[in-house]
N, C-alpha and C positions, 0 to 999 in steps of 0.2 A: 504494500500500500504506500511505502514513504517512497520507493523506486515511482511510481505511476506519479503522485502528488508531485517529485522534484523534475520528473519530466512535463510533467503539465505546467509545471510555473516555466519553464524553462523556456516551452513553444509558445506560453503566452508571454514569453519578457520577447521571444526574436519576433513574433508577429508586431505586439507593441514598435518595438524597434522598424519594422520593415515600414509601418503606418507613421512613424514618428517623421515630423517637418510641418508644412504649415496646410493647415485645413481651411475649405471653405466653407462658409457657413450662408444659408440661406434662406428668412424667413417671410413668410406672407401671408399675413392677417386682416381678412375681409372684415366689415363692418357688420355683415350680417352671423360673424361669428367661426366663420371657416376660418381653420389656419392647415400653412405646409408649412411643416420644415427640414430642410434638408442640409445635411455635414457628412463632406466627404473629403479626403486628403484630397492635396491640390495633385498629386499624382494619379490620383482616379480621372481629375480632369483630363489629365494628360493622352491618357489611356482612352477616356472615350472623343478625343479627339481625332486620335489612329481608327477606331470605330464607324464614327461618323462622316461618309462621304455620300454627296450626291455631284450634282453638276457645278453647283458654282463653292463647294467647298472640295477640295482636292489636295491631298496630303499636308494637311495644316496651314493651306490659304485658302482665303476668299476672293472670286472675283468679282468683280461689283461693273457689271452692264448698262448702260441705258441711263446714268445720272446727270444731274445740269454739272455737275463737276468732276471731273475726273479722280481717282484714288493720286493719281503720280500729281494732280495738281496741288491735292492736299497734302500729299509730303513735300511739296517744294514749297508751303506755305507752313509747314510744320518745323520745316529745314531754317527758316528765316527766325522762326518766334522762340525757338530750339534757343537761340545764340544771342536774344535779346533780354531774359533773365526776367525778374518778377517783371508783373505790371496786369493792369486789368487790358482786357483784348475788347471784349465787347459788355457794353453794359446798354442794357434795353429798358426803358421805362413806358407802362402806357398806363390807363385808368385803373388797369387789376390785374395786371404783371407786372413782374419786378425778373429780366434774366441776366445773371453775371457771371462771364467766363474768365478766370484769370491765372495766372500762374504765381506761385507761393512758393519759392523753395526749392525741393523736388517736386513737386504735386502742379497738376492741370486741376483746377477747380467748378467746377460748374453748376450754379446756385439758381434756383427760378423759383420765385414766388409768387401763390395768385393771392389773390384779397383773401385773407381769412376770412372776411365774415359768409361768405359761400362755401364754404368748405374747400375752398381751391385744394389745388396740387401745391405741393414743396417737392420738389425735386436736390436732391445734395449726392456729390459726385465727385470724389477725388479719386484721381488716377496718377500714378508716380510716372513721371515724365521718362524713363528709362524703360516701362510698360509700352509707350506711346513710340519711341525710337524704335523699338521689337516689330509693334504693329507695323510699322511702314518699311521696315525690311526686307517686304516681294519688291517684286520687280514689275514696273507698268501698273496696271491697273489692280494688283493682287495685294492684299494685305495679309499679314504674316500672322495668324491667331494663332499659333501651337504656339510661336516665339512670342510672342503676347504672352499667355499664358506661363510659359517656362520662368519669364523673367518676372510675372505676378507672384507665381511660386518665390523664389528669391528674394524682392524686394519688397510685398506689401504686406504691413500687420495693422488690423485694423478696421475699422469700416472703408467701407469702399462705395459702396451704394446707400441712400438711402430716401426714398420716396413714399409721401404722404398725399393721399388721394379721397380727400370727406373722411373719410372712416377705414377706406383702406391703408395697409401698410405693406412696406417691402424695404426688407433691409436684407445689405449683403456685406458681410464681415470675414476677414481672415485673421486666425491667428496660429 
């Protein structure tokens, strides 16, 4: 019985170990009382990455067809703001939004507020700028989401996502 018990700890310390690094966490709670949640090692992501193909995802890029703007225009517009260092980019005011994109640090920021008194949307979005260099790592029109991802793995601990919608919620956190 101690032989079986110091083997069971044993394959649950290497499983531990194989699972250990940074997990994603992912929750979404409806107003009307539904919730998901979902936590998976960011290695799982990885994995169903290699998984997941159809036409416009293809061994860990995306290609993006048919837009008023090109993917290569916006790494050449990523490329410029890249080397320009904090500063707010865009900031939008109308009667019942509020949206501000800016960069802080290492992090791209991205904040949008509607009026609270409607229950608007809050949207909050930080993305570490070396996640962002990954994505635009294809080549032409393809953006790089496994390297996206790999370097998320690496760099981000934290929230990452978080979106308020009347009563709904969706937060997405790494730690």
């Amino acid at each position: 019985m101690r032989r079986l018990m110091m083997a069971l700890t044993l394959a649950l310390g290497l499983a531990g170990s194989a699972l250990a690094g940074p997990w994603i966490h992912v929750e979404v709670t409806e107003k009307d009382g539904a919730e998901v949640r979902v936590n998976l090692p960011m290695s799982a992501v990885e994995v169903a990455l290699e998984v997941a193909q159809d036409e416009a995802f293809d061994e860990g890029y995306i290609r993006i067809d048919e837009s008023d703007i090109t993917v290569d225009e916006l790494r050449s517009i990523w490329n410029e703001l890249r080397e320009s260092g904090d500063g707010e980019y865009v900031q939008v005011r109308d009667n019942d939004e509020e949206v501000h994109i800016f960069r802080k640090g290492d992090y791209i920021v991205v904040d949008v507020t509607d009026d609270p008194s409607d229950e608007g949307q809050n949207v909050h979005l930080e993305v570490p700028t070396s996640v962002v260099d990954a994505l635009f790592s294809g080549e032409g029109d393809e953006l790089n989401i496994k390297a996206a991802v790999a370097e998320l793995q690496k760099t981000a601990k934290g929230e990452v996502i978080n979106i308020k919608d009347g009563g709904d919620h969706v937060r997405i956190w790494i730690d």
